[in-house]
C-alpha positions, 0 to 999 in steps of 0.5 A, a space after each residue: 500500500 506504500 508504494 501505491 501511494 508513493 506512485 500517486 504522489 508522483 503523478 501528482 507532485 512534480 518535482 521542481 526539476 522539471 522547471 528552469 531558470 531564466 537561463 535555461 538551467 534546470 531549476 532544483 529546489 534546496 529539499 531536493 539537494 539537501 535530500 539528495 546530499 543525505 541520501 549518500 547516493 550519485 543521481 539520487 531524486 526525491 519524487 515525493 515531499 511530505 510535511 508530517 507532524 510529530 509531537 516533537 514539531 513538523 518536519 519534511 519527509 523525501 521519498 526517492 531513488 537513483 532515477 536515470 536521466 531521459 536522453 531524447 525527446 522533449 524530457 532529456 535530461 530529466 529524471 526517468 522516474 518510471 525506471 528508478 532503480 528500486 533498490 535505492 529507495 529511501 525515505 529521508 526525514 529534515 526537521 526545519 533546523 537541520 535545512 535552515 543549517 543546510 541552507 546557511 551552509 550551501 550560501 557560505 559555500 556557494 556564495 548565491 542566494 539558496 533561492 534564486 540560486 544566484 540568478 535574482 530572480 525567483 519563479 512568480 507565475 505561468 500562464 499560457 499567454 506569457 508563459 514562465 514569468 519572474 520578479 526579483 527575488 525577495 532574499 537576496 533583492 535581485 543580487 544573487 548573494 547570500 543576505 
């Protein structure tokens, strides 16, 4: 029964990969690298995210596998879900501190704003007739840097 609610979540929660930058980069958001990071694995991808309660305070919970990349058509370079290796699974719990950590880390590191992830600018909407629209980003003011 956990699998079958793991694959509906995917269908219905597309990860933020699937979306780009300004520039045409893919977009990744900070619970996927930092999921990522924990789950110790190369091409590791969270295809489920989950806010769960607990008496001790709310936390985010990742579901994901070692996924290949599509290398044709119009999802090349994205996540083959549909082909995860199921042997790599793993469910990854992150309290809010720990990703605040993360966050704090990955801007020291890095030296870009964790949001826009140094670009300035942060996703505002999608409509058919304008397509992807941004507006500065509210962290780091259009920077790009760490605030």
């Amino acid at each position: 029964m956990g699998d079958r609610i793991t694959k509906q979540s995917n269908q219905s929660n597309q990860p933020k990969e699937t979306t780009m930058t300004t520039d045409g980069k893919p977009r990744t958001g900070s619970l996927e690298l930092h999921s990522a990071k924990l789950s110790g694995l190369k091409g590791w991808v969270a295809w489920s995210f989950w806010v769960k309660e607990s008496p001790y305070g709310n936390y985010y919970q990742m579901v994901g596998a070692v996924c290949p990349l599509y290398v044709r058509g119009e999802n090349k370079g994205k996540p083959n879900y549909r082909a995860a290796d199921l042997s790599t699974r793993k469910t990854i719990d992150i309290t809010p501190q720990q990703h605040q950590e993360f966050i704090d880390d990955w801007e020291l590191k890095n030296n870009q704003c964790m949001n826009c992830l140094g670009t300035g600018q942060e996703w505002a909407g999608s409509s058919v007739e304008h397509g992807r629209t941004y507006r500065e980003c509210r962290y780091c003011k259009g920077t790009g840097k760490p605030s």
